[in-house]
N, C-alpha and C positions, 0 to 999 in steps of 0.2 A: 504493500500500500504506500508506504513513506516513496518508494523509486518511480511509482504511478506520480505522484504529487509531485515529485521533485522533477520530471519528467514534462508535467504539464504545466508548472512554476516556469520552465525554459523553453516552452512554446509559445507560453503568452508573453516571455521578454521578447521572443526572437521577434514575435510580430511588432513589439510595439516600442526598440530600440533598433530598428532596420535600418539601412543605412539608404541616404534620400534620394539618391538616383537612378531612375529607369531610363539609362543612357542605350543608343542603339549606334553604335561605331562602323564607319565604312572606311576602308582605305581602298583608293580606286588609283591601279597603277597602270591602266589604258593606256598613258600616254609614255610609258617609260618602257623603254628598251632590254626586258632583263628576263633570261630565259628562266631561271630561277623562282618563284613566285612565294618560295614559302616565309621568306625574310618578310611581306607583304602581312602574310595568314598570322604570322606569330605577331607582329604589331598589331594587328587589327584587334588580338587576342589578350593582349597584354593591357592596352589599354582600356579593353572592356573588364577587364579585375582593376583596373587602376581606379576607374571613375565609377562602377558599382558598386564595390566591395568595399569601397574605403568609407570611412564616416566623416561627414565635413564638416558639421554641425556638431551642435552641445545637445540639439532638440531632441525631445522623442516623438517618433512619429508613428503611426501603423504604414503597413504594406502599402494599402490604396492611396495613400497619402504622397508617395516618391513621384517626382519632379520626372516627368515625362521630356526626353532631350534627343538631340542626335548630335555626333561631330562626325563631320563626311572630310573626308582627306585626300583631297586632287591631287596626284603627285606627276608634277612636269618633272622633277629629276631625281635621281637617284647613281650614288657614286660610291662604290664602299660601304661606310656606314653613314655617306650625307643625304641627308632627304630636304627636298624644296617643292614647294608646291603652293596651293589656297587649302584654308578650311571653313568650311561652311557649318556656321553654330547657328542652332533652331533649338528652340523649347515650347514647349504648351501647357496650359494653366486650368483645371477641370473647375468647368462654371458649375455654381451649387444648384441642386435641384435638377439636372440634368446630364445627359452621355456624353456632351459637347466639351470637347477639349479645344481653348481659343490659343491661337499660335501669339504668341507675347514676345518672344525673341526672334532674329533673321538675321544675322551678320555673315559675310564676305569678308573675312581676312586674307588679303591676298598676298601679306610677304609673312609666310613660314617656313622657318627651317631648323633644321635639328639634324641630332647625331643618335642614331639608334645602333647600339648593337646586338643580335638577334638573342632571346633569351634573358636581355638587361633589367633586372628587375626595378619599377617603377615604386618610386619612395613618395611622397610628401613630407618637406620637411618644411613647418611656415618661418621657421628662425635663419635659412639658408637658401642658395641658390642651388638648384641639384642640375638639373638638364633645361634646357630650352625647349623639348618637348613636354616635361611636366610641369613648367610655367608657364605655357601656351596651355593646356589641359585645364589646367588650377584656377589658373585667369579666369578662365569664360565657367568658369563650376561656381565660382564666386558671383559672378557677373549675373547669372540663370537665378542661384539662389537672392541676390539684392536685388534684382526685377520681381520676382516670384513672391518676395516679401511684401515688397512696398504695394503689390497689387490687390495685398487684402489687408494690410493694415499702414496707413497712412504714414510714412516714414519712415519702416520698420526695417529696412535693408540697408542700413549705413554700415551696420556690421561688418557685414559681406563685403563691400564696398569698397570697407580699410583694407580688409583680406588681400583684396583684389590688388589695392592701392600700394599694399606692402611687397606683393610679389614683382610689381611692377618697377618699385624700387629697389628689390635686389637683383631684377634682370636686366637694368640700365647697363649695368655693368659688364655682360656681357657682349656690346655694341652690335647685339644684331638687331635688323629691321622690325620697326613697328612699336617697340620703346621706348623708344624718344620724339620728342616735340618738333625736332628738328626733320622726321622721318616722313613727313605728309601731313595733312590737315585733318587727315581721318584713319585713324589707329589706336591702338590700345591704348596709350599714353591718353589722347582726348576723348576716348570713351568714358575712362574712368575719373578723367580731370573733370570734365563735365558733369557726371551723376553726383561728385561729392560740391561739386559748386552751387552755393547761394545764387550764382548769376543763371541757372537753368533750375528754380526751385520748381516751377509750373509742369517741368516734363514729372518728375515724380509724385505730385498730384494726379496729376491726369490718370496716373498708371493707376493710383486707386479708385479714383471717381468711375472714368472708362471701365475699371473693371466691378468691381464690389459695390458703387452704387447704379451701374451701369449694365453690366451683363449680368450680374449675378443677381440682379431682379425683374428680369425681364421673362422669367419661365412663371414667376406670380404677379408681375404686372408686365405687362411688355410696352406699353403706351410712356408708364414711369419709366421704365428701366431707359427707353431711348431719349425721351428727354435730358437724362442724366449722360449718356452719352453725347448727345450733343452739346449740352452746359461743358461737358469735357474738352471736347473739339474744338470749342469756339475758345477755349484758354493756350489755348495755343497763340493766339493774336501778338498778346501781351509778350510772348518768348521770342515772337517773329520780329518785332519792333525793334528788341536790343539786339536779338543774337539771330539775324536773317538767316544766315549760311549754318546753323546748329546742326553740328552730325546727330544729335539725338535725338531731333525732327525725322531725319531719314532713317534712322536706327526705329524709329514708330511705326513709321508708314509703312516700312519693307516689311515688319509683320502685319501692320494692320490694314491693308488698302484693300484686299480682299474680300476681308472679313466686315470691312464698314458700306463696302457697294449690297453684299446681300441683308447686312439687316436693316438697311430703308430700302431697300427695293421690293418688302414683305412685309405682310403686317399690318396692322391699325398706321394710318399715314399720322405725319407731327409735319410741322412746318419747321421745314428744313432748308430754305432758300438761301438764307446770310449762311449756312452754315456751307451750305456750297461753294458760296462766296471767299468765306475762309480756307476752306480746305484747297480751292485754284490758287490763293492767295500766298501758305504755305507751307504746300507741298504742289507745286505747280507740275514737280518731273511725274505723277503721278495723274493729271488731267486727263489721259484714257481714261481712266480709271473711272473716276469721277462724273464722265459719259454717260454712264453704264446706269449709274443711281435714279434708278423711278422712284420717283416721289413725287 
């Protein structure tokens, strides 16, 4: 009886100290030259133990509860043990009361690189720099979880944020691309510089108004739920005024422009015209888009 209990004592911890990511890992080497393919398989494999298995949080969560994510890894080159290529980060955020999982994250990082070698075991260590592939990894786990936060509780992902902010300052050092300010207008460095700044306070509003006063009451009101959606929308004005060119504008719209043409194109109609207006306004590279919206 006691090894029954103690048995079932370590099933209900497993469930509900699990570790928060339902990550799905591709490495796509189509474009690389290497007859060899398994050096690919065992990466692919290693960072799906790296980014599921690990715990990145203090939180306890249940099962249903892990962060639904993908990292897709386009590899233009590969040489030895160097890999170069883009990674493509997506996440999605399950709206309450319903099966609907709304896509929150989209970025194109398009300068990464790393040094894998086959079988190298993937560490985390937050006090140190280990590889330039598990601070590229780290980064955007941090990144999922402070988006993911702020989008049901008002603020709530600054944590994360530092997390993110602190890997970012020990991989300066490394001087490869996408860490420094000096490296483009839009990279790690002003992703992270931007969500921790006072001067873009309205983008991480939005993320909870859009989502938690926003979709997450639109399966018990849906007329409320989109009016808070667009009260969300239209705060964007105020961001576009100081910070016209904000990569966290477009870091918004690349998850969300999809997602915002079908839910006023459905539905009890609201008046949504100034909101059109705003949205041409800015996020103009997105005006197909915006086409498309019946209302």
């Amino acid at each position: 009886m006691k090894k029954f209990i103690s048995f079932l004592f370590f099933i209900i911890c497993s469930e509900i100290y699990s570790q928060e990511m339902n990550c799905q890992i591709v490495i796509n080497s189509d474009l690389v030259d290497q007859t060899n393919q398994q050096i690919f398989k065992t990466l692919e494999n290693s960072l799906n133990e790296f980014i599921n298995f690990n715990v990145w949080t203090n939180k306890s969560i249940l099962i249903n509860e892990k962060i639904s994510c993908s990292f897709i890894i386009n590899l233009s080159s590969y040489n030895s043990s160097n890999f170069v290529g883009t990674l493509q980060v997506q996440s999605q955020r399950p709206i309450h009361n319903s099966n609907y999982d709304s896509p929150i994250f989209n970025l194109l990082d398009k300068d990464i690189s790393f040094k894998y070698q086959e079988f190298e075991p993937l560490f985390y260590n937050p006090n140190s720099y280990q590889s330039n592939l598990i601070s590229l990894v780290s980064f955007y786990i941090y990144i999922i979880l402070g988006i993911q936060a702020d989008s049901f509780e008002n603020f709530s992902g600054t944590t994360y944020y530092n997390e993110a902010f602190r890997i970012l300052n020990f991989s300066q050092k490394s001087n490869l691309k996408g860490w420094n300010q000096s490296d483009g207008k839009r990279n790690r460095f002003w992703l992270i510089d931007s969500l921790l700044s006072n001067a873009y306070i309205e983008f991480r509003s939005i993320l909870y108004s859009y989502h938690h006063l926003g979709l997450d009451l639109m399966v018990e009101n849906t007329r409320v739920g989109k009016n808070n959606i667009i009260k969300s929308l239209n705060s964007f004005e105020s961001l576009y005024a100081r910070r016209p060119n904000s990569y966290l504008i477009q870091v918004f719209f690349d998850a969300k422009s999809n997602e915002i043409v079908d839910i006023f194109s459905e539905g009890p109609k609201v008046e949504f015209s100034n909101t059109i207006n705003v949205l041409n306004n800015v996020a103009p590279f997105f005006s197909h888009q915006w086409k498309k919206i019946k209302y």
